[in-house]
Steps between C-alpha positions, in 0.01 A plus 500: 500500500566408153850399432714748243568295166864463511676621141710209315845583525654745219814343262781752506518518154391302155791447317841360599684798389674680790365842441173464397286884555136410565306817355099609586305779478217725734245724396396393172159463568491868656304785303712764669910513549777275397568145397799416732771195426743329675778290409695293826792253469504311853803348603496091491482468848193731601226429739250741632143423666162567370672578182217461242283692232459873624152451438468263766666730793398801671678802475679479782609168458624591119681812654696259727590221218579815307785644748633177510498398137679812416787397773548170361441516088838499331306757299173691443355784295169638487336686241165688434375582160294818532110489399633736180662219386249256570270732305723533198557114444243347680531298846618174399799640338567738748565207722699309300704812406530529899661164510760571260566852677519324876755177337724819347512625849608230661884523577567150473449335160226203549594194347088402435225697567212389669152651395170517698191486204512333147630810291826611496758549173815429519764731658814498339662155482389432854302138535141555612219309668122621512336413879139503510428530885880544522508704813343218661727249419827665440680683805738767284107571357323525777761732660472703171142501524554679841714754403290607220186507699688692843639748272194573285287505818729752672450729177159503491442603869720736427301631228166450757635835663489670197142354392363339811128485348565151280605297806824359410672494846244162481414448122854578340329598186336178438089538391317468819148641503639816701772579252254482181274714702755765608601509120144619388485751808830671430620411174850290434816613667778620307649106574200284393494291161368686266483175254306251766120536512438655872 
């Protein structure tokens, strides 16, 4: 049986600053719903296994991390920018306008933010560090990571019900072959992107 490749540990945080919010995003890649953000300031003395990229996990193991990262984070705040929005300014700003939306949520003032990705302009006077591969490296991103992805994933099998036909209780509105093809059967849904090419 071939042995599971064991993750390198996670650092709590990048900076030295005591409340530093580690921010990431979900669903930007998706030609139907939101784009989702979260923004998490872990306490200094936080520990919690299999913590890692969301991408890495299954959903039930990102559910679980999720309950407990929400028990733990001195504070959290998720946000999802509609696919209106995403439309009207395109899907790179959308996310970065997410970001500033889920670090003016927060109800404790982060002393540096911490950014999964290479874009990201300033917010207010708040110091700022762009993470490529962040959620893999950073814990406050990773748990980020997992908030945005549980909470985008829980809306878009809740909007399955509603249009069961593209598959997202599996495909979340990412472009698998049985998404594109359920787009040229029925048409878009009243939720796709009307800006990305489907």
């Amino acid at each position: 049986m071939k042995k599971k490749k064991e993750l390198p540990p996670l650092s709590p945080k990048y900076s030295s600053f005591q409340l530093e919010a580690g921010v990431d995003e979900a669903g930007r890649g998706c030609l139907a719903g939101p784009v989702t953000v979260a923004a998490v300031i872990l306490p200094d003395v936080f520990s919690l296994e299999g913590l890692t990229d969301s991408k890495l996990l299954s959903p039930a193991q990102r559910n679980s991390l999720r309950e407990a990262i929400i028990e733990q984070a001195i504070s959290w705040k998720v946000v999802m920018v509609p696919h209106t929005r995403i439309d009207e300014i395109n899907i790179l700003q959308a996310s970065l306008e997410g970001m500033h939306l889920a670090i003016a949520g927060l109800d404790t003032t982060p002393e540096f933010l911490a950014i999964d990705g290479n874009k990201f302009p300033p917010y207010k006077d708040i110091p700022h560090e762009c993470l490529v591969k962040g959620d893999s490296r950073f814990a406050n991103i990773a748990a980020a990571s997992i908030l945005a992805k549980t909470s985008r994933d829980a809306y878009m099998e809740e909007q399955h019900n509603l249009y069961p036909h593209f598959g997202w209780n599996s495909n979340k509105g990412y472009p698998t072959k049985k998404h594109r093809e359920a787009i040229k059967t029925y048409g878009p849904s009243p939720i796709h992107r009307t800006s990305f090419k489907w």
